[in-house]
TILUM-134295 format. One record per residue (C-alpha): residue number from 1; x, y, z. Coordinates in Angstrom, 2 decimals. Layout:
N
k,c1,c2,c3
NUM,X,Y,Z
...
This chain:
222
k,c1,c2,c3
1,80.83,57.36,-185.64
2,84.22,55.47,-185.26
3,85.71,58.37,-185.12
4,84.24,62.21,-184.12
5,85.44,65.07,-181.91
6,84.75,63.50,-178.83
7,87.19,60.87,-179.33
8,89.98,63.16,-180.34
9,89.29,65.00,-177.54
10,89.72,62.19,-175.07
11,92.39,60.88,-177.01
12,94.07,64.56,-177.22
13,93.77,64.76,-173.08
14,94.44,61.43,-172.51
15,97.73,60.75,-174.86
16,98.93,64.84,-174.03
17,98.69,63.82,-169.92
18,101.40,60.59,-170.86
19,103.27,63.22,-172.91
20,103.77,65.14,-170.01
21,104.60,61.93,-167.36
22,107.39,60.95,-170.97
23,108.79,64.36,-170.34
24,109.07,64.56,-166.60
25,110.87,60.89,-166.72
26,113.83,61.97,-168.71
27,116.66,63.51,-167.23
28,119.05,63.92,-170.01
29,118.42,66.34,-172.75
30,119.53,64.44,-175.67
31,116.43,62.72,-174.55
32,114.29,65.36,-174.62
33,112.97,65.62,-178.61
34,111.93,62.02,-178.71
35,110.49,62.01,-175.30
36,108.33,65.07,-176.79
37,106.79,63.01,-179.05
38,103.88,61.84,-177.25
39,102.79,65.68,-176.02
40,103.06,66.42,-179.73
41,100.81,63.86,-180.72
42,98.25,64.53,-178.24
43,98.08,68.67,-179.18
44,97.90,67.28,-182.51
45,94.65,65.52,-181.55
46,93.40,68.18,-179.68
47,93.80,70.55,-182.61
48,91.61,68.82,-184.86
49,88.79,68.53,-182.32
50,88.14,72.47,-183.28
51,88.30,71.19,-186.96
52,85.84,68.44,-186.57
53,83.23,71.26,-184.81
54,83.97,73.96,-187.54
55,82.94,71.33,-190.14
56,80.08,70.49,-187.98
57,79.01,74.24,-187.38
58,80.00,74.34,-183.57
59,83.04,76.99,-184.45
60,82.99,79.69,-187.08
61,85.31,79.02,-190.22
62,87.57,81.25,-189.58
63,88.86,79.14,-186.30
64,88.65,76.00,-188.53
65,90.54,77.01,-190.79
66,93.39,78.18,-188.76
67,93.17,74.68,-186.91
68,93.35,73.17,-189.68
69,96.71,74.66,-190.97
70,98.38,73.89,-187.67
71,96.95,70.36,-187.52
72,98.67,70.04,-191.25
73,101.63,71.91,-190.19
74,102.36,69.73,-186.76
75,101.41,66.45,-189.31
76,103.58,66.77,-192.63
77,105.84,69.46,-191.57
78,106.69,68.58,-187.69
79,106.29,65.24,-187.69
80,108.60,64.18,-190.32
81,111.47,66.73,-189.38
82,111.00,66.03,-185.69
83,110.86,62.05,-185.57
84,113.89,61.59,-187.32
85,115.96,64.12,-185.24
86,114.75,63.13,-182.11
87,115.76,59.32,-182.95
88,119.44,60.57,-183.82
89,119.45,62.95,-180.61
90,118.96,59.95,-178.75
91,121.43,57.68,-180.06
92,119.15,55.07,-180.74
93,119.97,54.51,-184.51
94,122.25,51.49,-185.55
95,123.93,52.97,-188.61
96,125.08,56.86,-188.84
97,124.43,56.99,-192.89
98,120.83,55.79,-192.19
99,120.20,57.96,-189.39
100,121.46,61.24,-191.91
101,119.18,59.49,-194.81
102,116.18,59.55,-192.21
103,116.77,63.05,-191.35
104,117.30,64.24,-195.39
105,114.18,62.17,-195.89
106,111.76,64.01,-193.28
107,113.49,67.36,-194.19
108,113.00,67.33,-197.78
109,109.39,65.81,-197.21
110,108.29,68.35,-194.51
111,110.08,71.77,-196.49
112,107.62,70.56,-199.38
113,104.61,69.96,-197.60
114,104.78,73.13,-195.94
115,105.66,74.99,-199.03
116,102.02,73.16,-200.58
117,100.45,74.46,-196.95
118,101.57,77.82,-197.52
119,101.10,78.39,-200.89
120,97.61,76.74,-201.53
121,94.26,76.38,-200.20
122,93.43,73.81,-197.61
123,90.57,71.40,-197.82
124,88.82,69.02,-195.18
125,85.49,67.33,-195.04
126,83.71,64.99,-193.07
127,84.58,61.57,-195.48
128,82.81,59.03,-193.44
129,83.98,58.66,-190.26
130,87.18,60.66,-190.46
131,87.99,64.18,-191.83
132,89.62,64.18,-195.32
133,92.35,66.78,-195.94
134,93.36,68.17,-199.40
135,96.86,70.31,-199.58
136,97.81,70.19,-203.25
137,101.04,68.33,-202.96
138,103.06,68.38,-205.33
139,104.94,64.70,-206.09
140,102.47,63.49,-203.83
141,103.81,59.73,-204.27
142,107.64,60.63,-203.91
143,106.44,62.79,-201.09
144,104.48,60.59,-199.15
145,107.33,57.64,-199.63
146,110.03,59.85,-198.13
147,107.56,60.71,-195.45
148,106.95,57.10,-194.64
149,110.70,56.49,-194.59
150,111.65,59.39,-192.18
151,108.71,58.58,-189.68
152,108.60,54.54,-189.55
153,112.37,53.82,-190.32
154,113.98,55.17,-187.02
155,111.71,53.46,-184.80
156,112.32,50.10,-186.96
157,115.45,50.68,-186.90
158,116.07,52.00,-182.94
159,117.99,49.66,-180.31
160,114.97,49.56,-178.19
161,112.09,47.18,-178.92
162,109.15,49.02,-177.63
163,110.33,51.56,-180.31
164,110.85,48.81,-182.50
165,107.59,47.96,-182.22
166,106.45,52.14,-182.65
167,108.44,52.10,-186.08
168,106.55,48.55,-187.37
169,102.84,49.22,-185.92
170,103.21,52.63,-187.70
171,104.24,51.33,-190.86
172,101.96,48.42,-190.78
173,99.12,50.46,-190.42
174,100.17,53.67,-192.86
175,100.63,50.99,-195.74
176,97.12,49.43,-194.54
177,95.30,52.73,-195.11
178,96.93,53.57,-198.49
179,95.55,50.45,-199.30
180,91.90,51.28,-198.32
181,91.48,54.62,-197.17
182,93.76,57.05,-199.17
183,91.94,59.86,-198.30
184,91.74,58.99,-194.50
185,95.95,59.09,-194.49
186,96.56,62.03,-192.99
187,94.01,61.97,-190.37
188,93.78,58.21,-189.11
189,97.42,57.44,-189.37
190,98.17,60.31,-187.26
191,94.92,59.48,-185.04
192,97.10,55.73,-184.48
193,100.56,57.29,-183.98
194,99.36,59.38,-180.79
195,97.75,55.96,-179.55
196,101.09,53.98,-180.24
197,103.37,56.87,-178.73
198,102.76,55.19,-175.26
199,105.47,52.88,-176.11
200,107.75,56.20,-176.32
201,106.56,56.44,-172.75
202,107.42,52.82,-171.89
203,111.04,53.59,-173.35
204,111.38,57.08,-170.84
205,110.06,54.47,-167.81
206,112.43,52.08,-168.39
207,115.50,54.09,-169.63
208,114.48,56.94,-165.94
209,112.33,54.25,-163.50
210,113.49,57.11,-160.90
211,111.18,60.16,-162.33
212,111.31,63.27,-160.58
213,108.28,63.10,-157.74
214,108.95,59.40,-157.70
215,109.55,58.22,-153.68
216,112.90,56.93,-153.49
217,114.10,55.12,-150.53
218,118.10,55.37,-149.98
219,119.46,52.98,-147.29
220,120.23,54.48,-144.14
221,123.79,56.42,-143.14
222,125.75,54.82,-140.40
């Protein structure tokens, strides 16, 4: 399988362990939401490894199901409020009235996500090689484009170009899978924005090269 519970448990560990190097690199807290980001994608992955072994019969259905709510709560509630924020925390946007439209974008997208999460069933099945998700969204379309917006338009937007290049490989490949794998949206896209979140990391190296641990030699007192 492409993709299975092993691999989003080595991509959970592996992506969560350059969460936690982002975080440590960062020294001022303004900093602090967006250099989150790649710890919250690797939980995220980690999560749905219990929802790929429920499905397979490893867990009882009780634990998959609760996985399963957080996975969709960190994905269309979290995500969409968070990414936006954190870009505006940081001062990386260009233009204010974008950065507030980002923010209104994610917020209105995530409060009606988790309003379908709450209020409905949740669905998931092995669909090929990923695990398919149904929420019962309502304005699904509208929902999905303000989603898109809040998520991909900071980093496109951002001052840096390894974010730059977050914002456009995360839109490239979110409008690739609408294309061909509707169904697989929820799961693959956020499978490839854990993976691309080590260009978060390369932004906290290069804005803090001097992370706490790091040796630093200071020239010698007279």
């Amino acid at each position: 399988m492409c993709f299975s519970p092993e691999m989003d448990l080595v991509a959970g560990v592996v992506i969560s362990g350059v969460g936690i190097d982002t975080l440590r690199r960062v020294r001022d807290p303004k900093h602090l939401p967006l250099a989150s980001l790649p710890l919250v994608f690797g939980v995220h992955q980690l999560v749905e490894t219990l929802v790929w072994w429920e499905l397979q019969g490893q867990v009882c259905r009780e634990a998959g199901g609760i996985a399963a709510r957080v996975y969709l709560f960190i994905a269309l509630f979290l995500v969409p409020v968070l990414v936006p924020l954190a870009f505006r925390s940081s001062g990386l946007g260009r233009w204010p009235v974008l950065d507030r439209a980002f923010i209104a974008a994610g917020t209105i997208a995530g409060c009606v996500s988790l309003w379908a999460l709450l209020d409905g069933p949740v669905g998931r099945r092995i669909d090929n090689h990923w695990i398919s998700y149904s929420v019962g969204l309502p304005a699904a379309t509208l929902v999905v484009g303000l989603y898109v917006f809040a998520t991909c338009g900071p980093g496109i937007l951002a001052r840096s170009l390894k974010l730059q290049l977050f914002g456009v490989l995360n839109l490239a490949v979110v409008a690739l899978l609408a294309l061909v794998a509707t169904t697989a949206l929820i799961s693959l896209w956020c499978f490839w924005a854990a993976l691309t979140s080590v260009l978060v990391n390369l932004w906290a190296r290069q804005l803090s090269p001097r992370a706490s641990g790091d040796r630093v030699l200071e020239p010698a007192r007279r």
